[in-house]
C-alpha positions in Angstrom: 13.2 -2.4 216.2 14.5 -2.9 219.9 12.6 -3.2 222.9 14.4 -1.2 224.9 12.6 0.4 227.8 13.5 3.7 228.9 12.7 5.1 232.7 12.5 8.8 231.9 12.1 8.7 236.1 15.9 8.0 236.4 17.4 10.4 233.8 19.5 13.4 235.0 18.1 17.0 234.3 20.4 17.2 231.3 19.6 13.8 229.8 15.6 15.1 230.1 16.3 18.5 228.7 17.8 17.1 225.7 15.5 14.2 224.7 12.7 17.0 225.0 14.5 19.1 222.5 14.6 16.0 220.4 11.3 15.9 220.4 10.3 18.9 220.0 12.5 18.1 216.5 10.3 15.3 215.9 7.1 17.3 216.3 4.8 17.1 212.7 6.7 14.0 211.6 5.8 10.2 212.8 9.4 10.0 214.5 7.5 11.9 217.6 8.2 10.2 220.6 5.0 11.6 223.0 7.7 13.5 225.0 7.5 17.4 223.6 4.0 19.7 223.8 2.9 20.0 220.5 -0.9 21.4 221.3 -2.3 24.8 221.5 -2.7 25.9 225.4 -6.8 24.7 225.6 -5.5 21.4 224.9 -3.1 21.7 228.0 -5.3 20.0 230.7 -6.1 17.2 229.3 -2.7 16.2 227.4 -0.2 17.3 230.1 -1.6 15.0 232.0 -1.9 12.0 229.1 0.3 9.4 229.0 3.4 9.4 226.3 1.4 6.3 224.6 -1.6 8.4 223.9 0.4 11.4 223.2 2.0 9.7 220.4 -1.4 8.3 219.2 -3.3 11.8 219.0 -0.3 13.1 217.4 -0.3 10.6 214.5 -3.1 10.1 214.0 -3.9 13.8 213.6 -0.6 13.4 211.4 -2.6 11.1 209.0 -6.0 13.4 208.9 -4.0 16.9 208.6 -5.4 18.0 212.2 -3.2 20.8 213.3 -3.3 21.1 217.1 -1.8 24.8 217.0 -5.4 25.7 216.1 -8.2 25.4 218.2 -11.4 23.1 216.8 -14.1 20.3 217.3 -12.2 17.6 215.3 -9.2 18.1 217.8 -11.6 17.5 220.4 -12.8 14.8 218.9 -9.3 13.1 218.6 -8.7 13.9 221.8 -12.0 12.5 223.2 -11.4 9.2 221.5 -7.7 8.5 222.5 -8.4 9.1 225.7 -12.1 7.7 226.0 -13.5 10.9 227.8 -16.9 12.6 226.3 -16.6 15.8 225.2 -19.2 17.3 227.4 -17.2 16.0 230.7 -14.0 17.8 228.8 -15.1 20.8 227.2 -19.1 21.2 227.4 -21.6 20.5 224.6 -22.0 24.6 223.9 -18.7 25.3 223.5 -18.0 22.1 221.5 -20.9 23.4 218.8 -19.5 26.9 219.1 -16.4 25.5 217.4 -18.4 23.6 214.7 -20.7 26.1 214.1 -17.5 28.4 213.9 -15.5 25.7 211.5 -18.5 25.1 209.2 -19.1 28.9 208.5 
């Protein structure tokens, strides 16, 4: 493994484009780089905004407990709220978090 750093800052428009199509390859598979959106839009906020590092963790980790981030659910949440160390009532509020476990568990 290298240790290559690369400043996404200085790549041309065409250089971006293309390592976010990679990505978007990559999506579902551990080779995901934390470059391409692989969340359902009410994730959008929060993760748009997250850096590549915890994109790739909340993506492969999900990977290793079969979340799927297309869907909408509390364990998603949860993921989310531990990568990036933010309570769920500050992100989403406490009713609509049990709305989605009560919905899950039924």
């Amino acid at each position: 493994m290298s240790s290559y750093i690369l400043n996404l800052n200085t790549a041309t428009i065409e250089a971006d484009h293309k390592l976010f199509e990679l990505d978007k390859s990559f999506i579902g598979t551990p080779n995901y780089m934390g470059l391409a959106y692989f969340w359902h839009m009410e994730y959008k906020h929060l993760l748009r905004d997250a850096t590549i590092s915890q994109k790739r963790r909340i993506h492969n980790k999900a990977l290793e407990l079969g979340i799927d981030f297309v869907e909408v659910g509390y364990k998603q949440w949860d993921l989310i709220a531990t990568v990036l160390k933010i309570s769920i009532e500050k992100m989403i509020g406490k009713e609509h978090y049990q709305q989605l476990k009560n919905k899950e568990a039924s």
